[in-house]
C-alpha positions as CSV (number, residue, x, y, z in Angstrom):
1,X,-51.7,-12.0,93.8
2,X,-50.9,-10.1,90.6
3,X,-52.5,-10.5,87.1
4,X,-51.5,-12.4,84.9
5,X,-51.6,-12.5,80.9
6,X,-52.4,-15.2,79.0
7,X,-52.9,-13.5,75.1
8,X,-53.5,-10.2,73.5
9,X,-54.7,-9.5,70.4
10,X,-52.8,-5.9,68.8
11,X,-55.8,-4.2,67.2
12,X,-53.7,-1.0,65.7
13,X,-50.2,0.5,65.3
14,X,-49.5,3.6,63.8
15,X,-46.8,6.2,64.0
16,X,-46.4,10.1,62.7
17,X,-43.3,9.8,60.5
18,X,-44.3,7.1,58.7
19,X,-41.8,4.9,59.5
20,X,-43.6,1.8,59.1
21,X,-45.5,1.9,56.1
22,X,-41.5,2.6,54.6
23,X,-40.0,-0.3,55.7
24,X,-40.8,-2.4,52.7
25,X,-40.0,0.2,49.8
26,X,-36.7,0.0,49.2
27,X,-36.8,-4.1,49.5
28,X,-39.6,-3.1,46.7
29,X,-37.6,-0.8,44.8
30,X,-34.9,-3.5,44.0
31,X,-37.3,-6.1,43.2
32,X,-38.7,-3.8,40.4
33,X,-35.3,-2.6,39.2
34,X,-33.9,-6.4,39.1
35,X,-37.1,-7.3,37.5
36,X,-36.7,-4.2,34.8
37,X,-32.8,-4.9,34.2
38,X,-34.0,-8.8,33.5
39,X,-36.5,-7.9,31.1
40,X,-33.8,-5.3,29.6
41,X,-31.5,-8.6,29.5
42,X,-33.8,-10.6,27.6
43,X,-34.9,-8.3,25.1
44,X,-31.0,-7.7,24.0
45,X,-30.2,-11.1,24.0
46,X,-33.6,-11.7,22.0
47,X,-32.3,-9.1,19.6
48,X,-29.1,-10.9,19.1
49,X,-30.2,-14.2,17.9
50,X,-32.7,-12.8,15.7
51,X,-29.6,-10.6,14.0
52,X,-27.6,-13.7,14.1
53,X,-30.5,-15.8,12.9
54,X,-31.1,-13.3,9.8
55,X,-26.6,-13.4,9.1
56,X,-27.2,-17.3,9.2
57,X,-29.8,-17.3,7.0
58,X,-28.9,-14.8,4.4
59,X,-25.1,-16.7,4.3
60,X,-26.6,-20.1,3.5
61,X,-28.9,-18.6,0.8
62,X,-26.0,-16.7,-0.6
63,X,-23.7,-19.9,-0.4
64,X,-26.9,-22.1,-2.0
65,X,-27.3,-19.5,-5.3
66,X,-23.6,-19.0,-5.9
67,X,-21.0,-21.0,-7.0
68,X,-18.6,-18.7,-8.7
69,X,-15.1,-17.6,-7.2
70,X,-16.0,-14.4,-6.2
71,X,-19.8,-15.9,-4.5
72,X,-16.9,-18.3,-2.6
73,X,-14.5,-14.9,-1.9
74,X,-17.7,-12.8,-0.3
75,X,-19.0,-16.1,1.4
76,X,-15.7,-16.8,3.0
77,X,-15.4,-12.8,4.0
78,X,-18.8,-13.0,5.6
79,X,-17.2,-16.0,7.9
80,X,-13.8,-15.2,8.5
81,X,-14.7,-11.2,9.4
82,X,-18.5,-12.2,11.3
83,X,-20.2,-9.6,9.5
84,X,-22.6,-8.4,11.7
85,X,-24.4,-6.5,9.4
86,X,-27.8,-8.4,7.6
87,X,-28.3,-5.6,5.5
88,X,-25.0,-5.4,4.0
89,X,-25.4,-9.1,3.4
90,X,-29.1,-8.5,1.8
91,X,-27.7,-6.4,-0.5
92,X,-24.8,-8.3,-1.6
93,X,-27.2,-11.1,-2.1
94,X,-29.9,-9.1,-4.2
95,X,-26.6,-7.8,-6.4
96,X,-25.7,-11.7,-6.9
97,X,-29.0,-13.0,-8.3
């Protein structure tokens, strides 16, 4: 004769050190930190082409006012050396007009 089981439903499990509700919190931990370095990733790169938008911009309206050798020299410096620097540029440019 015997018993036998056909299903059972778990109603609770629990434990004193807490080992369970632990398990998922360093699979959580590097979800946030890859999610935090991402966001870090964005923002710089975000930060780059806004710089190198504003270089862009300030060259062509430095190469659209000037014509002069020395516009030419400062225009050909700000290519050949990839000043990195929009303020430098913003002032050479507000010097030139």
């Amino acid at each position: 004769m015997g018993i036998e089981i056909l299903s059972f439903t778990i109603k609770d499990v629990f434990d004193n050190v807490e080992y369970l509700s632990s398990l998922g919190k360093s699979q959580t931990a590097n979800v946030r930190r890859d999610a935090d370095v991402g966001v870090a990733q964005a923002n710089r790169d975000a930060g780059i082409r806004v710089n190198n938008s504003k270089i862009l911009y300030q060259y062509h309206t430095i190469k659209l006012y000037c014509n002069t050798d020395a516009c030419n020299d400062i225009i050909l410096f700000c290519r050949n050396q990839s000043v990195k620097s929009p303020r430098w540029m913003s002032s050479t440019l507000q010097t030139l007009k």
